[in-house]
KOLVODREN-447594 format. One record per residue (C-alpha): residue number from 1; residue in three letters; x, y, z. Coordinates in nm, 2 decimals, m for minus. Layout:
REM KOLVODREN-447594
(r NUM, 'ALA', (X, Y, Z)),
...
REM end
This chain:
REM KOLVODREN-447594
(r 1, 'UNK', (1.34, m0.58, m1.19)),
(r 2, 'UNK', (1.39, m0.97, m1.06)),
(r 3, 'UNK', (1.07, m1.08, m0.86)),
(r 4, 'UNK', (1.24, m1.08, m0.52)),
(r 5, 'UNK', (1.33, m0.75, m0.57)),
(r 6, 'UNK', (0.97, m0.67, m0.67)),
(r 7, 'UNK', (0.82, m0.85, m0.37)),
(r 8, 'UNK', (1.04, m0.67, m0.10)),
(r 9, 'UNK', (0.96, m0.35, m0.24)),
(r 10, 'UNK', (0.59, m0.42, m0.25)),
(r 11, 'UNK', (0.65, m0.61, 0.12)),
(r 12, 'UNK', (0.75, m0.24, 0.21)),
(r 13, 'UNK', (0.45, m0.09, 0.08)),
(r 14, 'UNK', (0.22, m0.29, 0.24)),
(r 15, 'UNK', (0.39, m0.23, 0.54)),
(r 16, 'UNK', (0.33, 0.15, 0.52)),
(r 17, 'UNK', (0.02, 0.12, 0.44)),
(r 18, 'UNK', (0.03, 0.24, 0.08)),
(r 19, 'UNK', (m0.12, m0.07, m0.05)),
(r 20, 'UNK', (m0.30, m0.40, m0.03)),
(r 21, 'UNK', (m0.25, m0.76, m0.19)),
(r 22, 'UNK', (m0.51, m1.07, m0.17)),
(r 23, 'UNK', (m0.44, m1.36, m0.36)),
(r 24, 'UNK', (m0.68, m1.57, m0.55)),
(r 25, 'UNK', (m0.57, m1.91, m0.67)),
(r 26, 'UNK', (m0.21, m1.88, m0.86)),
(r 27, 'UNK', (m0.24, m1.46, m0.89)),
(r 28, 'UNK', (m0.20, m1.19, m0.67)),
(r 29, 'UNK', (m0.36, m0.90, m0.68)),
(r 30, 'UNK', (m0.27, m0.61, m0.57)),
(r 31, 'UNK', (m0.41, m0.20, m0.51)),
(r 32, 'UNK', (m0.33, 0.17, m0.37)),
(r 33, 'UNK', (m0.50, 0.21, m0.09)),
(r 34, 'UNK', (m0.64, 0.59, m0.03)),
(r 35, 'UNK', (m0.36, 0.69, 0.17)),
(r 36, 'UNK', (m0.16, 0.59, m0.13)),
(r 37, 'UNK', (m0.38, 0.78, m0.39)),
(r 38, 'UNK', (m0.36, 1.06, m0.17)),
(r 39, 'UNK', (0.05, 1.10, m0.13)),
(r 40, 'UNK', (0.07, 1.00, m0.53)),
(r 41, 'UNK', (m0.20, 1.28, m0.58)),
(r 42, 'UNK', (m0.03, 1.55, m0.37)),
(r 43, 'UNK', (m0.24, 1.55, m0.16)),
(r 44, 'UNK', (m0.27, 1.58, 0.22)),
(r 45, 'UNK', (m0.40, 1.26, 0.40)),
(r 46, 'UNK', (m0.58, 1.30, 0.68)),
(r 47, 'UNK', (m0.49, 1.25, 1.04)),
(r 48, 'UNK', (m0.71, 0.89, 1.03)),
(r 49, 'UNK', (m0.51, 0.73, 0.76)),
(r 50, 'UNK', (m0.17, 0.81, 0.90)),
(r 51, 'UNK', (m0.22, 0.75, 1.22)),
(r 52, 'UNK', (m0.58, 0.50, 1.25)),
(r 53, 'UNK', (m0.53, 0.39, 1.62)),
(r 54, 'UNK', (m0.56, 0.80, 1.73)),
(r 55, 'UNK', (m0.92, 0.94, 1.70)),
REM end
């Protein structure tokens, strides 16, 4: 996979809300977020993480 192709998909995935990047010097890091684990896992997520503005 070419690096722009990698970065727009992980743009997307940040965008969703299925992961996070923070950058330290030169490297960027980057993690699932629970709402992630969860849909990887099978799992249900709960209202909160789909939706977090609506309590």
């Amino acid at each position: 996979m070419l690096i722009s192709s990698a970065s727009q998909h992980l743009t997307v995935l940040r965008r969703a809300g299925l992961m996070v990047s923070r950058r330290k010097a030169d490297v960027v890091f980057h993690a699932v977020t629970p709402l992630g684990t969860d849909l990887l896992r099978g799992r249900q997520p709960s209202p909160q993480q789909v939706c977090p503005d609506q309590q």
